[in-house]
N, C-alpha and C positions, 0 to 999 in steps of 0.2 A: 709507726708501722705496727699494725698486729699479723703475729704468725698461728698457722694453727697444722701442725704437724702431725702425718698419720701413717704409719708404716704399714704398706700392702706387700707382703710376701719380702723381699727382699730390696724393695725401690718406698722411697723415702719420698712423700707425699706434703711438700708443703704453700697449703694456700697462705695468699698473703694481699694485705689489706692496706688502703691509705694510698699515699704518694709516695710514686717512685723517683724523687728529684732530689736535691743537692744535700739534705737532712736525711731523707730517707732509706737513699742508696750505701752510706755504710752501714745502716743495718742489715740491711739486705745480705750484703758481704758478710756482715761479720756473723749472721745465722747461720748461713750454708756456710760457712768456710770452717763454725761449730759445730755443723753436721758431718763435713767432711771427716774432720779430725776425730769425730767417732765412730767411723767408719763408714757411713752412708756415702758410696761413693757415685751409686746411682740416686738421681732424684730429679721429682716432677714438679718446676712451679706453677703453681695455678694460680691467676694473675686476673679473675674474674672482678674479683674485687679493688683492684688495683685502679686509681678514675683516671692519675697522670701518670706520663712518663719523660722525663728529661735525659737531656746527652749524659748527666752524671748520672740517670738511672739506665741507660745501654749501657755505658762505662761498665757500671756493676757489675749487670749481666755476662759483658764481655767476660771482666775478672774470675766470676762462679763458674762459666762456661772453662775458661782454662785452667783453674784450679783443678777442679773438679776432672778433665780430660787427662792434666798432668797425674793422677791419681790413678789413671786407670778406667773411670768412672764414666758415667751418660750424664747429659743435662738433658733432659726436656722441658719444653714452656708451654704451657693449655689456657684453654678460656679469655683469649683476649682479646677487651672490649674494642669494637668497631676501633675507637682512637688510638689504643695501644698497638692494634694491628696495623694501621695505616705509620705509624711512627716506626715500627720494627721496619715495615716493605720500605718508607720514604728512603728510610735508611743504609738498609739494605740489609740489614741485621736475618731476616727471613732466609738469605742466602746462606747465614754462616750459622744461624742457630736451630734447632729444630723445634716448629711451631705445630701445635696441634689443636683441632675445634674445641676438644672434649677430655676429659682424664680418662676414659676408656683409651682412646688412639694414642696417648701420650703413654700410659703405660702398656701398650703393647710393642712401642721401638723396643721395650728392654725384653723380651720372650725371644727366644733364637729362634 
């Protein structure tokens, strides 16, 4: 997995790269759950680069999404390919996670 983190104003921007399945999903975890614990408690993945996603990469998500809520914190998810998106809606994941086109729309959930 490669990550590439970028902090816009107070939301915590990290695109991420490779496969999201059974090797790569705790890293996933274990990145944001090291961005958590230093305080980024809002954060946007941008998942453009991202080609799979497996049940142990929802799982992940799932895990980041309530770490992250239990903190206080937002999750947002941006840029996901045609396949990633049809896997989130098959799933149903689109219901419980918030999914955006663009990292403009992704960081404007966190503006009051």
């Amino acid at each position: 997995m490669k990550f590439t983190n970028t902090k816009q104003s107070d939301v915590m921007l990290v695109a991420i790269g490779g496969r999201l399945d059974g090797s790569g999903a705790p890293e996933v975890e274990a990145h944001c759950r090291g961005l958590l614990e230093r305080g980024d408690v809002r954060q946007v993945l941008d998942l453009a680069e991202v080609e799979y996603i497996s049940s142990a990469g929802l799982r992940s998500l799932l895990v980041v999404a309530k770490q992250i809520k239990s903190a206080g914190g937002v999750l947002a998810l941006c840029c996901l390919s045609p396949m990633v998106r049809e896997v989130m809606s098959i799933s149903g994941f689109d219901k419980i996670l918030t999914l955006t086109s663009d990292r403009e729309t992704a960081l404007a959930q966190f503006t009051p």
